[in-house]
N, C-alpha and C positions, 0 to 999 in steps of 0.2 A: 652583525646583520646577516640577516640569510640571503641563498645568492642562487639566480636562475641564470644557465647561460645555455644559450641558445646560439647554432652552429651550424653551416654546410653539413655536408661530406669533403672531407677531406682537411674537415676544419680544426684537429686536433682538439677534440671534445675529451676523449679518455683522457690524454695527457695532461690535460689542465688539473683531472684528478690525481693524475699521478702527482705533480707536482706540487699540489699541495698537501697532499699526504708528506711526502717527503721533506716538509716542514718539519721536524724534530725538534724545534728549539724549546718544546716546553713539551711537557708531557701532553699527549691527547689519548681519548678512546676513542677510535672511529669506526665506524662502519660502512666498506663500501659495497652496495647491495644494486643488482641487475637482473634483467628477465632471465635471459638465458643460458643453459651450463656453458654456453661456449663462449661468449662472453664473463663469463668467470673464471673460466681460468686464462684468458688474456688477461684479467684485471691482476692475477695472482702471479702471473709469469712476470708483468712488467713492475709490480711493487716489490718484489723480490729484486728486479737487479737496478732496483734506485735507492736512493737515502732512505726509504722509507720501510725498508726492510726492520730496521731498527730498533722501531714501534709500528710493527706489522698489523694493517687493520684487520677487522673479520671481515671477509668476501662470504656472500649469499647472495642466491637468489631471493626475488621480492616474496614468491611464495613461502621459503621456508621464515622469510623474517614476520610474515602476516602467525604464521603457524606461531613459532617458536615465543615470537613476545609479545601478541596481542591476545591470537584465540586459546592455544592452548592455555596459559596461565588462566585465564578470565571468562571462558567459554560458558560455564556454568552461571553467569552475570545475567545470561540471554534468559528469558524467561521459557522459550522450548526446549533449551541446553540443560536445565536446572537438573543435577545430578550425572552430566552425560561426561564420560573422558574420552576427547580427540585424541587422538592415534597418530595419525597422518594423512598423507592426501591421495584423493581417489583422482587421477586424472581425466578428464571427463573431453569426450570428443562429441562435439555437437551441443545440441540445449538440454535439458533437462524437462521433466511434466513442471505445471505450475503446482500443480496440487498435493504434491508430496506431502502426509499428515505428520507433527509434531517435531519429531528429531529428525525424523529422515528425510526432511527440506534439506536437513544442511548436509549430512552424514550416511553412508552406508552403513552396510549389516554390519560390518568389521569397525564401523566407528572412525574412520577416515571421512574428510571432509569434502566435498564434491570442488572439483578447481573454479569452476564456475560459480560456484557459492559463496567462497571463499574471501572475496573483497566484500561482498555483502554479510557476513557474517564478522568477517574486524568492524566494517563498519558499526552493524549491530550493537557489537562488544562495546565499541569506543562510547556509543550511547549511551549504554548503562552502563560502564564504570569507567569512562575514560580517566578520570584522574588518576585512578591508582595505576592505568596502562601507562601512562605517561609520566608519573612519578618512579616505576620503576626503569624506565629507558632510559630518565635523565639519570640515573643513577649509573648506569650500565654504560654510555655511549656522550661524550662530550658533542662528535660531530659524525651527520651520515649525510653519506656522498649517493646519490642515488643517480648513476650512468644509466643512459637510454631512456629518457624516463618518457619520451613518450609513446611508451608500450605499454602504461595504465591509463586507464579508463574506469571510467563509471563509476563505482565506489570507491575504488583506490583513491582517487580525488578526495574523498572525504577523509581517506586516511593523512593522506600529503597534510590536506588542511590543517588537521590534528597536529601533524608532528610541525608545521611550520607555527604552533600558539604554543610551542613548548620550548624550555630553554637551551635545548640544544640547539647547536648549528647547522644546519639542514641546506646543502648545497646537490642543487636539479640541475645534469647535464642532459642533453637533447638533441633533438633534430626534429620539427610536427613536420617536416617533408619527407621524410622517414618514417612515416606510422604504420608501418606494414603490421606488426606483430599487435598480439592485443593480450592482457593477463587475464580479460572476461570478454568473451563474445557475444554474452544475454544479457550484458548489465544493463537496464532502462535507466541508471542515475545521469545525471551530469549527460544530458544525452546534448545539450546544445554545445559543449566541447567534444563530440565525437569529430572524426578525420580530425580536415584541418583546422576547426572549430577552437581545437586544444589552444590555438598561438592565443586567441581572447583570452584564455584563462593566463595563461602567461602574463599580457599586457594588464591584464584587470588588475591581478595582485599589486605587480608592480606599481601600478598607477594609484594602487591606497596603501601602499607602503609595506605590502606580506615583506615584500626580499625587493632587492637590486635587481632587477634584471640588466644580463650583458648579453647584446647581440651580434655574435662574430660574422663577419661579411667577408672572410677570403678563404681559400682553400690550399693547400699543401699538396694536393692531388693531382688534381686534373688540370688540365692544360687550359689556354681562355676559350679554345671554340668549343669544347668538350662542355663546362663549365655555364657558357653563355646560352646554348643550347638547352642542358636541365633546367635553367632558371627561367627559360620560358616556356614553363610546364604548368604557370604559373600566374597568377595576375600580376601584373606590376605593383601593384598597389599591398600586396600580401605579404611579401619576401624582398628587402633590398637586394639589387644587383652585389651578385660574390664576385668579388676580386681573385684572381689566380695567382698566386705566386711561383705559379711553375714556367721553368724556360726551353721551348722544344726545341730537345737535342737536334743540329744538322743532319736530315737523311731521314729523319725518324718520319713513318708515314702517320700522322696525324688530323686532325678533322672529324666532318660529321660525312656518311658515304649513304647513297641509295646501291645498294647491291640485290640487281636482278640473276632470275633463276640460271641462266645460261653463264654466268660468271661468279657465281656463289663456291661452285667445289674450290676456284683457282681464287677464290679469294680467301676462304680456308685454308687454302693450303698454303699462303704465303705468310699471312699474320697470325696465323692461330690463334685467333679471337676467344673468349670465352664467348659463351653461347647460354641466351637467357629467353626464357619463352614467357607465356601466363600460366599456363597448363599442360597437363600430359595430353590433353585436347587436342595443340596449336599445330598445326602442319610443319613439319622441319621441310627442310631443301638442303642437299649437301652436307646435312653430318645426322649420324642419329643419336645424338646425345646434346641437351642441354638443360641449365638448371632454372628453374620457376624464379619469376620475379620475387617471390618473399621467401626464395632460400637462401639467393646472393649477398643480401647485405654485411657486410662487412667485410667483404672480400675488394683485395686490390689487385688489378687486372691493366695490363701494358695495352690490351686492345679488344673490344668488347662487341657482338655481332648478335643483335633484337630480333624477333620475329615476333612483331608485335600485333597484338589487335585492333580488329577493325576499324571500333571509336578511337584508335592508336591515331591508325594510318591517317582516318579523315583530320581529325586536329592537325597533323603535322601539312598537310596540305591546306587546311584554311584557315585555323586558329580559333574556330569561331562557333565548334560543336560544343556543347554541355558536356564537358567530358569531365565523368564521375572522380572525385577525391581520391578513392581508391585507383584508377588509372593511371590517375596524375601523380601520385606516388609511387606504384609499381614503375612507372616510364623512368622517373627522376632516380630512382633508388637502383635501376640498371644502367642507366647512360652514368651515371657519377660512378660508378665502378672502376672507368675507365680513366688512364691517364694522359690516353694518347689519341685514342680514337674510337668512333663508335659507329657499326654498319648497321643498316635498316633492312632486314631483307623485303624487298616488294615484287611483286608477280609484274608490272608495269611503274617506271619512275613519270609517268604521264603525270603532270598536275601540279606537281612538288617542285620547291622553288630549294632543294637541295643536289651537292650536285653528284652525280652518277658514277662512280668509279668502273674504268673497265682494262683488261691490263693492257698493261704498254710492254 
């Protein structure tokens, strides 16, 4: 049975893959496939030093697995592709014109594929020949593990779909409060699982039998205030309450802090927090360096100091602003970084029912 498990931060999501990689007891072919290169070689460093070194699976990115065993083989299937050879991929920043004539919708002059297009065009592909895309996989691959996965979108869904009606093993690890990254930013498919929309696709499957879903509720990470705190970034009703299984050290300075401007440098200067903004935009106070809410993820951090935005600040003072999916993630995906503690910098802690750190 195919198997969706869905996770914190800090909920050992990879590990779960490692560890079933590391199953040896019978031959497999697996594949374990994720968005980002940096994310691929953790995948590659930690299968290397477990059992599953063995029968080492192939590590790819989702793009080069779209490329390698969907479009390239089959691309010529597409009725605008008919006689065209994919090359590789054009990375593309921003959208694309809609009107792009014949080939060059999907393809530049060099015959590389636009990244952006690229889920739309497996898509395309699996249309007109899906069978043979997916008789040659199951030939290739017993089982693919597909980490982070919620970093597709839009068409990718349609690819997932595919590979969950075919006989391979197909096991989705995750986090939809983590949706910062995306593998398409223009995709219109599947638009009613965009943000956090994506957990319904989860739930649905599950509820008509695609795969098992398992939903992890504790964390390895973060500490319980730390932990209690991102989880109410959040409706109750959306995400169960995560469990902490971590135990703060005696002495260790720990919690959630409002840190005003007149004590920001000495609060730097005694925790060396990591430092996480929205944008090169955001105003610092007391250091001039820190990194964007969708560059930190995956980073583990002993104490962590936000300079957050405005719809930030109001939610954490009343709980009760429309505060957009993407916020709610960027907040959640920086305060889980940490495992000890998290600082808010504010220009006045007036209003906030959080309490004020100032030194002693």
């Amino acid at each position: 049975m195919d198997l969706a498990i869905l996770a914190p931060a800090g909920g050992r999501k990879t590990q779960k893959i490692i560890d079933m990689c590391a199953d040896v007891a019978a031959p497999k072919k697996r594949a374990v496939i994720t968005f980002t290169t940096s994310a691929q070689k953790i995948l590659i460093d930690r299968l290397l030093a477990s059992d599953a070194r063995s029968q080492m699976p192939t590590v790819m990115g989702w793009y080069k697995f779209l490329l390698d065993h969907i479009v390239r083989p089959y691309a010529p299937s597409v009725r605008k592709l008919q006689g065209a050879r994919v090359k590789g991929l054009a990375w593309v920043e921003g959208t694309l014109p809609n009107k792009l004539p014949g080939i060059h919708y999907y393809l530049n002059g060099a015959g590389d594929v636009y990244s952006e297009r690229l889920g739309l065009l497996a898509s395309n592909v699996l249309k007109a020949d899906g069978a043979a895309v997916i008789d040659r996989l199951e030939r290739i691959f017993d089982e693919i593990y597909i980490d982070e996965v919620q970093d597709l979108r839009g068409n990718d869904l349609d690819v997932l779909n595919a590979l969950l009606r075919s006989k391979i093993r197909v096991i989705l690890v995750g986090d939809v409060r983590q949706r910062l990254l995306s593998t398409s930013k223009s995709s219109r498919k599947n638009k009613k699982y965009d943000g956090l929309g994506l957990a319904d696709w989860f739930r649905e499957n599950a509820k008509n039998g695609v795969f098992t879903l398992r939903e992890i509720q504790e964390t390895w990470r973060c500490c319980p205030e730390v932990i209690q705190f991102a989880d109410q970034m959040f409706a109750d009703d959306m995400f169960s309450t995560t469990k902490s299984n971590v135990t703060v050290p005696t002495g260790t300075h720990h919690g959630i802090w409002l840190v005003e401007e007149p004590h920001i440098e000495e609060y730097i200067r005694r925790f060396h927090p990591a430092c996480y903004r929205d944008s090169v935009r955001t105003k610092l106070v007391g250091t001039d360096s820190a990194t964007n809410f969708g560059l930190c993820k995956g980073a583990t951090e002993e104490h962590v100091l936000i300079f957050p935005t405005g719809p930030m600040k109001k939610f954490w003072k009343d709980k009760t602003n429309n505060l957009l999916d993407k916020s709610r993630m960027n907040a959640y995906v920086a305060i889980t970084r940490a495992r000890w503690s998290v600082a808010i910098y504010v220009d006045s802690a007036k209003g906030y029912d959080i309490p004020v750190w100032k030194p002693s």
